[in-house]
N, C-alpha and C positions, 0 to 999 in steps of 0.2 A: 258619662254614659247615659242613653235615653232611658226612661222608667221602664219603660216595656220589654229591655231588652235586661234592664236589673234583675226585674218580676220576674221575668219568662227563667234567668237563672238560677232564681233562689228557688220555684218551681221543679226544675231539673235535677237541681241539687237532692233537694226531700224527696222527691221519686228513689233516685239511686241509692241515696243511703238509707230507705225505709225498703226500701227491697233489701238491701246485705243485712238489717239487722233485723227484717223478717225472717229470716235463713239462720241467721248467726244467735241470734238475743241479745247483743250487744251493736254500741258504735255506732246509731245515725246521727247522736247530737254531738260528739267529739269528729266525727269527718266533717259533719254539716259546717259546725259551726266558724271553722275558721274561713270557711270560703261565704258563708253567710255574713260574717263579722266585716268581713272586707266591703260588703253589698250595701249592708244596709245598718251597720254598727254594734258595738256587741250590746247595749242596752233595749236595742229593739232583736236584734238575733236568737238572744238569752231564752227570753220569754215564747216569741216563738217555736222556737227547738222544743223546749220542753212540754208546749203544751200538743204539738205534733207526737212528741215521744210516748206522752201518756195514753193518747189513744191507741198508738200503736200496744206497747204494751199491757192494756186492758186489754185488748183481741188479743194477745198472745195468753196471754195469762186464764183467763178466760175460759178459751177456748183446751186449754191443755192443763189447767189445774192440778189434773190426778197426777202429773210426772213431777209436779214441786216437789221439792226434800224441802221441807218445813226444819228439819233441821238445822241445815244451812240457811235459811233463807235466815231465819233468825240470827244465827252467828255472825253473819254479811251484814244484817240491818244493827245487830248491837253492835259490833266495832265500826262500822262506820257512825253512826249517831255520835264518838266519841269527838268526830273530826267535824262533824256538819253545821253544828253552830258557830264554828271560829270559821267554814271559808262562809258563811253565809255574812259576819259582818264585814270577813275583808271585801267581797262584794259592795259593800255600799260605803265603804271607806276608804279604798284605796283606787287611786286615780287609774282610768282605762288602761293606758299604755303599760302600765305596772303589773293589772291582771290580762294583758296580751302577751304580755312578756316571761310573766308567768306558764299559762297557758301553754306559748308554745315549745320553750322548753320543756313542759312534763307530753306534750305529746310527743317529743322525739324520742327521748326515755322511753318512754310506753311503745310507743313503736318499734323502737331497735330491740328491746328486751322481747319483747313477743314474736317479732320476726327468726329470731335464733335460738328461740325457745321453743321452737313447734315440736309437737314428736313426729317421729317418724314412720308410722302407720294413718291409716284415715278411719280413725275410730277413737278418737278421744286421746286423752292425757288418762292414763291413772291417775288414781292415789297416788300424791307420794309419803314420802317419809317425814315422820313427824319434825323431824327439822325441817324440812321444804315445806311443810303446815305452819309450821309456827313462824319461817319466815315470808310466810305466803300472809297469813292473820296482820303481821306487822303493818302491812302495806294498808290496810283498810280502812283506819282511822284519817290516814292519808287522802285516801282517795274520797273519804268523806267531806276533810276539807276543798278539794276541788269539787266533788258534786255541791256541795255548800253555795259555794262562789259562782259556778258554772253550769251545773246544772249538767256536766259531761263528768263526773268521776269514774267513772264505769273502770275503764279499763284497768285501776287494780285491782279490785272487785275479780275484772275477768280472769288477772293472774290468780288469784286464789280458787276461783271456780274453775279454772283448769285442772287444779291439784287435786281437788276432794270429787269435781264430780264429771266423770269420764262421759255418762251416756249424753247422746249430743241433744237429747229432747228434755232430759232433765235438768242440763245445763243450762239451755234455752228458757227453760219456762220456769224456773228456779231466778233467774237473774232477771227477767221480766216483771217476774212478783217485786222483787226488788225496788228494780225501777217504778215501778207501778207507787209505790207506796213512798219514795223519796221525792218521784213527781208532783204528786199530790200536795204535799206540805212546799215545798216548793213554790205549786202556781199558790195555795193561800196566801203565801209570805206579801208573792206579787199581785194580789189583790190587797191585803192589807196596807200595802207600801205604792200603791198607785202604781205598779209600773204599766199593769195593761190597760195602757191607754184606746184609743181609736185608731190608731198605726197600727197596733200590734194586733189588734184585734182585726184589722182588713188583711193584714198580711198571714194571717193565721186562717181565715177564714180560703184566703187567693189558695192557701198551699194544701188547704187538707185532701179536695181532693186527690192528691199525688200520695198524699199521708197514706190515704185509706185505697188506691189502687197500688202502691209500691206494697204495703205489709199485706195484701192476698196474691200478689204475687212472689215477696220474698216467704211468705206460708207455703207455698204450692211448691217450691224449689228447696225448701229444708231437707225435704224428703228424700231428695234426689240428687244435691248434687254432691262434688268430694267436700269435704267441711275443711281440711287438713291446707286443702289448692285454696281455698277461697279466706279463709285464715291466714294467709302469708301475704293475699293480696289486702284485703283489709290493715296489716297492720304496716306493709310498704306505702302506699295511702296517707296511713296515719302521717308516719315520716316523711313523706312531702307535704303533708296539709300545716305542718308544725314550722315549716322553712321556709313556706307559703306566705304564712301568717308573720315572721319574721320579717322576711324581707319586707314584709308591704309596713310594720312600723320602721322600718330605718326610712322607706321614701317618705313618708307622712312630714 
């Protein structure tokens, strides 16, 4: 494939999914990254995604701070912290194909569980019941190991933030803080460990700004569109980006 036409896709890419997770507060490094991964490899993808994410999530965050629940954001950030140091070494210990494979079986999981999981109104998930809490909390540690690894754990996160917190801007901007604060340690990690090289660093620099014109425009469309429609399509997505990513290691 010619470079121009790699760039121009990994460009597209981060546009589309920094608009759905301007809207949403989840999900442009777990859609991005398998179609990223395939472009340009998950060690140059990795670093990428994530430092695209942070910005976006410092503007979200930011900008919407008052609708954080500070309580959850903490409950989110302590059981995940339990999971983030074990995927952060299998990151640099266990060989690509292993954490591709990885990878995209938990995004099909993720995907099919949240595609049949939507509620049935366009206003949020309640609360649920202290068992769907406690088996919601379960997942977090989990999903700490793939943010660890990956730097895309989000979306069990996003299953437990369905359960506790309904209003769709507290959601958003609650899970944003999040990200915000797992981003962070994350790009130090990849400073300390050389990963951001001068690759990453032009390819980072080609993509922002899609970064910073996709999250004012998924900011501008939060407001306005169904959350409920756009939720089923984000996590149909998912479930192909995960079969996507599949396949292209069997042809490898």
């Amino acid at each position: 494939m010619p470079d121009i036409l790699r760039y121009s896709l990994v460009v597209i890419i981060v546009y589309l999914t920094h608009v759905q997770q301007g809207i949403t507060g989840f999900g442009s490094s777990v859609l991005a990254l398998p179609f990223v991964t395939l472009l340009l490899g998950l060690r140059v993808a990795v670093p990428v995604l994530v430092i695209q994410a942070w910005v976006l999530t410092f503007y979200i965050a930011a900008g919407s701070w008052r609708k954080i629940v500070w309580r959850e954001y903490f409950r989110i950030l302590g059981f995940t912290a339990i999971g983030f140091p074990v995927g952060m070494i299998m990151a640099s210990r266990l060989p690509e194909d292993i954490l591709k494979w990885i990878l995209a079986a938990f995004m099909v999981f993720v995907g099919i569980h949240g595609f049949f999981t939507q509620p049935q109104n366009g206003q949020g998930q309640s609360a649920s019941t202290s068992h769907g809490r406690i088996m919601a909390t379960s997942l977090l540690p989990i999903g700490g190991v793939i943010h660890g690894a990956y730097g895309s754990g989000g979306p069990l996160a996003v299953i437990y933030a369905t359960k506790t917190l309904p209003d769709k801007t507290e959601f958003r901007g609650t899970l944003c803080a999040v990200w915000l604060t797992l981003g962070t340690i994350l790009i130090i990690r990849f400073l300390a460990q050389h990963q951001i090289n001068r690759h990453v660093l032009w390819v980072t620099a080609l993509a922002l700004p899609s970064t910073v014109i996709g999250m004012i425009m998924g900011n501008h469309w939060h407001y306005k569109i169904n959350d409920r429609l756009f939720r089923i399509l984000v996590y149909a997505v998912l479930i192909l980006a995960g079969i996507v990513l599949g396949i292209s290691i069997l042809q490898e």
